[in-house]
NUPA-357066 format. One line per field, with one value per residue (C-alpha): residue number from 0; residue in three letters; z, y, x. Coordinates in steps of 0.001 Angstrom, whole numbers, plus 500000, padded with zeros to 6 digits. Layout:
BEGIN
i c(NUM,...)
aa c(Ala,...)
Z c(Z,...)
Y c(Y,...)
X c(X,...)
//
This chain:
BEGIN
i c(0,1,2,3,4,5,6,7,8,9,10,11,12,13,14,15,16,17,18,19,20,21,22,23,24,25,26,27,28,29,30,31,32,33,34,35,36,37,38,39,40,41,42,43,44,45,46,47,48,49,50,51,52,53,54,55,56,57,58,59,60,61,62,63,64,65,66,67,68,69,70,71,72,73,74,75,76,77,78,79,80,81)
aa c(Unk,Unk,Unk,Unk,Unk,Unk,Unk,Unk,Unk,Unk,Unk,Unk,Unk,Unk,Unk,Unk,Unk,Unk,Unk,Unk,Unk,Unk,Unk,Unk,Unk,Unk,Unk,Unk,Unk,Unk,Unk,Unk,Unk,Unk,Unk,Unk,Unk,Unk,Unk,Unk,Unk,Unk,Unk,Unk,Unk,Unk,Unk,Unk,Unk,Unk,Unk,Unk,Unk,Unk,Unk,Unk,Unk,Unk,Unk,Unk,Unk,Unk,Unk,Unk,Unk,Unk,Unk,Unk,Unk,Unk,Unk,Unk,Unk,Unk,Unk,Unk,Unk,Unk,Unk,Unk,Unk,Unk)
Z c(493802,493874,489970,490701,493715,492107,488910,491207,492882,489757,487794,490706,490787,486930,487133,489223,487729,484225,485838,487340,484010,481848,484069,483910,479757,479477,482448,481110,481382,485008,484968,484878,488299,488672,488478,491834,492422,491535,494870,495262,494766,495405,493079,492516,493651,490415,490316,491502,494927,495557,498065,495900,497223,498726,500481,502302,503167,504803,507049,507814,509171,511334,513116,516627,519106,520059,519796,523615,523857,520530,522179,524655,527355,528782,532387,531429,532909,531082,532361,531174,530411,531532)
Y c(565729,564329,563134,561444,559390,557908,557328,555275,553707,553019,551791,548952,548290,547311,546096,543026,542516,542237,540054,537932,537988,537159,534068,532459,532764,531499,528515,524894,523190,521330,518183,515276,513639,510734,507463,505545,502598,499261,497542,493742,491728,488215,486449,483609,480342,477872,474592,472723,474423,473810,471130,468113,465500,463312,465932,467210,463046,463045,465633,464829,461444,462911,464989,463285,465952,463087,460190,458899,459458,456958,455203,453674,455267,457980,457389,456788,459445,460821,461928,464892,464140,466479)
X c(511967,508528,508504,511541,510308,507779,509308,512000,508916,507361,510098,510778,507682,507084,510735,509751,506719,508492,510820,508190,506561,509608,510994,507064,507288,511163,510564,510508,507604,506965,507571,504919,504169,505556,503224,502894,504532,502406,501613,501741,498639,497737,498153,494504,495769,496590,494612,497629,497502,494019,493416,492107,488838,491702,493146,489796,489209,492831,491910,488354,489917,492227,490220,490628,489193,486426,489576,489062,485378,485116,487675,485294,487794,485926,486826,490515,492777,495139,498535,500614,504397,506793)
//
């Protein structure tokens, strides 16, 4: 009664490791990981968008922070419109 215990014991025992074994040699081969997806990146701006000499000159000229104080109005008050 013994013997035939551990033969059943056995027998399962080398039964799911040969199954184990046999699925691993008949699997298909895992499949490569897929690449990640390319992420956006700015693009260098083209000569055409750069601000040209004329450009810089146009806003140099109307920078008018100082405007009243160049004026010759310092004193003037200066209402708010609704």
């Amino acid at each position: 009664m013994r013997k035939e215990l551990l033969l059943i014991v056995a027998a399962a025992t080398f039964g799911l490791a040969g199954g184990y074994a046999w699925s691993a040699l008949n699997a298909p081969p895992p499949k490569a990981p897929r690449h990640a997806r390319a992420a956006f990146m700015p693009l260098p701006s083209s000569p055409e968008e750069q601000p040209s000499a004329s450009d810089t000159e146009w806003t140099a000229s109307a920078d008018d922070t100082n405007a009243v104080v160049a004026a010759g109005n310092a004193d003037a008050n200066v209402e708010e419109s609704p």
